[in-house]
C-alpha positions in Angstrom: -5.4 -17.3 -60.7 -7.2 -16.0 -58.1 -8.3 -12.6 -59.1 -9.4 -14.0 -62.9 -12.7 -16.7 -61.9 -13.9 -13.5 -60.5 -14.0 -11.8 -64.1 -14.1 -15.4 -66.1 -17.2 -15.9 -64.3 -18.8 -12.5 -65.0 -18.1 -12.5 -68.4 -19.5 -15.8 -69.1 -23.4 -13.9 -68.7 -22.4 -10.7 -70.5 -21.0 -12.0 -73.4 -22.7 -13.2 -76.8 -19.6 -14.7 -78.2 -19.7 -18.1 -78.5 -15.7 -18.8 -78.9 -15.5 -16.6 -75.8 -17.6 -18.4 -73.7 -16.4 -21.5 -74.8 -13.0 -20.4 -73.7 -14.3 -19.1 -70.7 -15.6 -22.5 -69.7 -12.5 -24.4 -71.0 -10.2 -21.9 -68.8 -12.2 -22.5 -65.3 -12.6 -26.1 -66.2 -8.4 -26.0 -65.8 -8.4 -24.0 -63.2 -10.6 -26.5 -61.2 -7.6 -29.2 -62.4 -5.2 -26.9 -60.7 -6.9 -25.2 -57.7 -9.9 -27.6 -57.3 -11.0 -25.5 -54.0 -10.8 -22.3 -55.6 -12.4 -22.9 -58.7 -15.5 -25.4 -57.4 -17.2 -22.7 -56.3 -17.3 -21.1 -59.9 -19.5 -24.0 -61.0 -22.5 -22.6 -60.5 -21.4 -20.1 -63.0 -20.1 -23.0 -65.2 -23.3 -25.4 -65.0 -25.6 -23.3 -66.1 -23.7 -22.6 -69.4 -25.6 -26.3 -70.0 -28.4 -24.5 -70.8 -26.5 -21.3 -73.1 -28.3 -20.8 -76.6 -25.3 -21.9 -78.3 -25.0 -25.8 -79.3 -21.4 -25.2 -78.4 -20.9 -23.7 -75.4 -23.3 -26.2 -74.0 -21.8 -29.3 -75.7 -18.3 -28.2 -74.2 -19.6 -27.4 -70.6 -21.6 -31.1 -70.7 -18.1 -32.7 -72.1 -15.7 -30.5 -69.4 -17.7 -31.1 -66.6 -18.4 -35.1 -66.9 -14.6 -35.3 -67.5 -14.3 -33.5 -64.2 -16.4 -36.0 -62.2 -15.0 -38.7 -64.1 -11.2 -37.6 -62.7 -12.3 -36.7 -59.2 -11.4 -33.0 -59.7 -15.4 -31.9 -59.1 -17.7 -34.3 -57.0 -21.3 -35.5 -58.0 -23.2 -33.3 -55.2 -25.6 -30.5 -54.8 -27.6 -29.8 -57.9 -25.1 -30.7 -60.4 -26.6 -33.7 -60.8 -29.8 -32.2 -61.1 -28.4 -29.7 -63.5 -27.0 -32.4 -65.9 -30.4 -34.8 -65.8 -31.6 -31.4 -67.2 -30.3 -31.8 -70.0 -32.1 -35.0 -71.4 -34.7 -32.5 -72.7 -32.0 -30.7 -74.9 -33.1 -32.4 -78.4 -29.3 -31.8 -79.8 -27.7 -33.2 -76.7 -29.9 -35.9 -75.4 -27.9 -38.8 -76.4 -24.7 -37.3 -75.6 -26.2 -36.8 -72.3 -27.3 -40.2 -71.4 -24.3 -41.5 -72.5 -22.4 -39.7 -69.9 -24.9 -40.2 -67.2 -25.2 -44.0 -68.1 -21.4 -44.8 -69.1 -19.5 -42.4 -67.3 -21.4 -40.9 -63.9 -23.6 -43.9 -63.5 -20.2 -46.5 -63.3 -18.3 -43.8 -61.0 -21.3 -43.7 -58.5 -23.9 -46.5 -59.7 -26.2 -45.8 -56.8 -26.8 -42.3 -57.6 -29.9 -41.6 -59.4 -31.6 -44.3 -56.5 -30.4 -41.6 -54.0 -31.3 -38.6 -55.5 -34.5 -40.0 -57.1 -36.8 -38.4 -54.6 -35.0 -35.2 -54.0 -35.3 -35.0 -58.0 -38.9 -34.5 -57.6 -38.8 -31.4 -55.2 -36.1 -30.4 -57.6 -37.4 -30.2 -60.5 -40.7 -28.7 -59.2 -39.0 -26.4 -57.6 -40.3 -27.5 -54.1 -38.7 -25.6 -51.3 -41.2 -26.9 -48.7 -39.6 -29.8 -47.5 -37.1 -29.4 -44.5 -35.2 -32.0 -46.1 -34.8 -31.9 -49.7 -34.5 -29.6 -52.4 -32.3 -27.1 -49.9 -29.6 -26.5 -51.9 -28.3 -22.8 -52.0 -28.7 -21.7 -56.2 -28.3 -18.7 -58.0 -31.3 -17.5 -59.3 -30.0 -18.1 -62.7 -29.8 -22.0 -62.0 -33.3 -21.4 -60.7 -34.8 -20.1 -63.8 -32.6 -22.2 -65.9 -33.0 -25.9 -64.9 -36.9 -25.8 -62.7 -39.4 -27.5 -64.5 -42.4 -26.4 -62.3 -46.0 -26.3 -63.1 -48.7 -28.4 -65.5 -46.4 -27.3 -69.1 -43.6 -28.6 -67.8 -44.7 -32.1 -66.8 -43.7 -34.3 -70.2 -39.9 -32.6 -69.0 -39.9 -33.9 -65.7 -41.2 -37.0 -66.6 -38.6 -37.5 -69.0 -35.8 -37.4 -66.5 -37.4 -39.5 -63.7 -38.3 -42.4 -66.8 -35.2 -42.1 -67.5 -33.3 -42.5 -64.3 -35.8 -45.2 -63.4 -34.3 -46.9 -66.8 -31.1 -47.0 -65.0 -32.1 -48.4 -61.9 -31.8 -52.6 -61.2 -34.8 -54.1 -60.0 -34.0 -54.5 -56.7 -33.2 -50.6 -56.3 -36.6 -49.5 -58.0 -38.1 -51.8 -55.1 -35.8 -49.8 -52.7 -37.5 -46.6 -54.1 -40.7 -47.6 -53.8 -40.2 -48.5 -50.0 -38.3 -44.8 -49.5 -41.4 -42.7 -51.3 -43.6 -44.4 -48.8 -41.4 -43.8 -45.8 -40.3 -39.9 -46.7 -43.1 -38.9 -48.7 -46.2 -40.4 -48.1 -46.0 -40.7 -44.0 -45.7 -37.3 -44.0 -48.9 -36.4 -45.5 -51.1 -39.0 -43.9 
C-alpha cells in the first residue's frame, strides 16, 4: 500500500484509458478510507482528474471525493474546494455539482463558501500577490487545469462566485461585504 499511490498516481496522467483511470481513482479513493494520511497527499493527483476529457473519470472523481468529505476521510481545505466550484462550468456535470456543493458540502460545513469567498477571487485569477490568500502549494497541472485568469475567462469566474453568493443567507452576504472592505479595499487606499 505504500509503494502503489506512487505508481497509481503516475499512471493516472499517462494513461488514455478511461476504465483505467477510473479504477485508478476508485483504488486511491480506498486507500484514503484505509490510510487517510498516506493517501491525502495523492489528492492533488486525484482532483484534477475533475477536469479529465472523459465524462467518466470526472463524474467518478466528483462522486468519490464528495463522499470522502461527506465521511470525514478527506477535509474541505486548501484548493479542493476551489477545485470542485470549478466544476460548475462543466456543462455535463453542473447540476451534479451543485447538488453536492449545496446538499452535501454546504450542510457538513455551511459557513464555507462565506470563508473562502474572497480567497476564491485570488484563486481563480490566479493571484499570487497577496501575502494572505491564494498561497496554497499546487502542481502546475492544478494550475493550468482549474485558473480562470484573464478577460475570456470572466463569464467562468463569475459563474462560481453567483453561485456561491446563491448559497449564502442574507446576513452572511452582509458579512462579506464588510470583509471585502476590510481585506481588500483598505489595502489599496
Amino acid at each position: 500500500a505504500y509503494d502503489s499511490p506512487d505508481l497509481l498516481a503516475e499512471e493516472l496522467f499517462t494513461s488514455d484509458s478511461v476504465p483505467l483511470k477510473s479504477n485508478i481513482i476508485i483504488v486511491l479513493c480506498d486507500l484514503c478510507v484505509r490510510y487517510p494520511n498516506l493517501i491525502e497527499n495523492y489528492l492533488s493527483h486525484v482532483s484534477p482528474c475533475l477536469k479529465d476529457g472523459s465524462y467518466i473519470v470526472r463524474r467518478h472523481t466528483l462522486i468519490l471525493l464528495t463522499q470522502l468529505i461527506q465521511e470525514d476521510y478527506i477535509k474541505l481545505r486548501g484548493s479542493l474546494i476551489y477545485h470542485l466550484l470549478a466544476v460548475i462550468n462543466d456543462p455535463e456535470l453542473r447540476e451534479l455539482v451543485q447538488y453536492c456543493l449545496k446538499h452535501v458540502l454546504l450542510k457538513k460545513y455551511p459557513r464555507s463558501f462565506f470563508h473562502h469567498f474572497i480567497e476564491s477571487i485570488f484563486y481563480f485569477q490566479h493571484n499570487c500577490n497577496h501575502p494572505n490568500f491564494n498561497q496554497f502549494t499546487q502542481t502546475q497541472t492544478e494550475i493550468d487545469r482549474f485558473s480562470l485568469p484573464g478577460q475570456q475567462n470572466t463569464k467562468k469566474r463569475f459563474n462560481i462566485y453567483n453561485y456561491m453568493l446563491e448559497q449564502l443567507t442574507d446576513e452572511q452576504r452582509f458579512n462579506l461585504s464588510a470583509r471585502i472592505v476590510q481585506e481588500l479595499l483598505a489595502c489599496t487606499v
